[in-house]
C-alpha positions, 0 to 999 in steps of 0.5 A, spaced: 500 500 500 502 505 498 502 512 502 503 519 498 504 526 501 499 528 506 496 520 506 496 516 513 495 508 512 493 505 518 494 497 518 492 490 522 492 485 516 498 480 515 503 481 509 501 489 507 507 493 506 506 499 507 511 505 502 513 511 500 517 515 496 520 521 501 525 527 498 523 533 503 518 530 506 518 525 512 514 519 513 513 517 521 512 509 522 509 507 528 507 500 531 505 496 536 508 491 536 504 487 542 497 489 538 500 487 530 498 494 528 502 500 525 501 505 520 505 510 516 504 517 514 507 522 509 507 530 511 509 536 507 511 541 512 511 541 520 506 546 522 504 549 528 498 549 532 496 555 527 496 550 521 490 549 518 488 542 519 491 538 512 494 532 513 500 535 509 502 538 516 505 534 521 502 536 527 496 533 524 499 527 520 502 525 527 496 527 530 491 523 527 497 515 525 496 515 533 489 516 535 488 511 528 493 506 531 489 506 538 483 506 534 485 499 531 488 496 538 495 499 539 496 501 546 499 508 546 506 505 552 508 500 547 508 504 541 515 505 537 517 509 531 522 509 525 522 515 522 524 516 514 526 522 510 527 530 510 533 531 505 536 537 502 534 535 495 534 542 492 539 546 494 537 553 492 530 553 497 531 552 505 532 546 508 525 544 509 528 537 510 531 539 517 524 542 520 520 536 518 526 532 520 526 536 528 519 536 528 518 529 528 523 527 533 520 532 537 513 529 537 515 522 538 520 525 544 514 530 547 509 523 546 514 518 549 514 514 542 521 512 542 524 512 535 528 506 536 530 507 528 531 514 523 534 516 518 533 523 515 537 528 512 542 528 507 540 530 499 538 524 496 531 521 496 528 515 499 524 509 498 521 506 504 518 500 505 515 498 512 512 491 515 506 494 521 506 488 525 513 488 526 516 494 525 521 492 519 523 497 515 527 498 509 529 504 505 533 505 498 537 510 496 534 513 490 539 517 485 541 524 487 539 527 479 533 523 479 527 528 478 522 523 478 523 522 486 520 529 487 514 528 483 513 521 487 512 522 492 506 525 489 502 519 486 501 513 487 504 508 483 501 502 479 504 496 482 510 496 488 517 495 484 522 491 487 528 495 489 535 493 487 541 491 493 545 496 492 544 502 495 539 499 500 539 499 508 535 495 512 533 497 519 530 491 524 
């Protein structure tokens, strides 16, 4: 299943994989591992308590994974996270990346979620892949020119492709 900018999925079937493609972006991936639920989102920007309420902020997107988490049997003191995202891919325009990126450690910590993977920053972007019952992730580095992983993160594609060896990390 795959999450685009400003979706959240919410997951309780075995087998789904939940994906995205992030440049800027930041995906939060949280689960109960206890329950087998977990869920990802994919937000633009941070926001703040004066955001409108558009899931492309992450004060709303996190706002609504969790309580969609509890709502499927996740119990809030065993939630864990992974976050994904929030590189500097175009270099001429502010580093949105890095706000994204802080906003969402600072959420998970204020929440007492602890984020026991990340990786954020840099300039490249990221296919990430992220199995809710267990809390397994795995990214992909995409190509640092690649102009099509900007317009990515906005569609959903046709079918999941399976990403090469090179270049990938695996987080457990």
């Amino acid at each position: 299943m795959h999450v685009v900018q400003g979706e959240y999925a919410v997951v309780t079937e075995p087998g789904v994989v939940l994906t995205t493609i992030l440049g800027s972006c930041v995906a939060t991936c949280l689960w109960d591992p206890m329950a087998g639920v977990g869920g990802m989102n994919h937000f633009l920007l941070p926001g703040d308590e004066h955001s409108s309420d558009s899931m492309k902020y992450g004060v709303n997107s996190m706002e609504l994974l969790v309580n969609g988490l509890l709502q499927q049997g996740a119990i809030r003191s065993r939630l864990q996270g992974k976050l994904f995202g929030g590189a500097h891919v175009i270099h001429n325009l502010s580093d949105i990346g890095a706000k994204n990126a802080e906003f969402a450690l600072k959420f998970l910590k204020l929440e007492n979620i602890p984020c026991v993977g990340q990786s954020m920053g840099g300039d490249r972007a990221r296919r990430v892949r992220f199995w809710p019952q267990n809390g397994r992730a795995a990214q992909m580095l995409l190509e640092a020119s690649s102009p099509e992983a900007l317009s990515a993160e906005r569609i959903r594609p046709a079918a999941p492709q399976a990403p090469s060896a090179a270049g990938s990390i695996e987080l457990f």
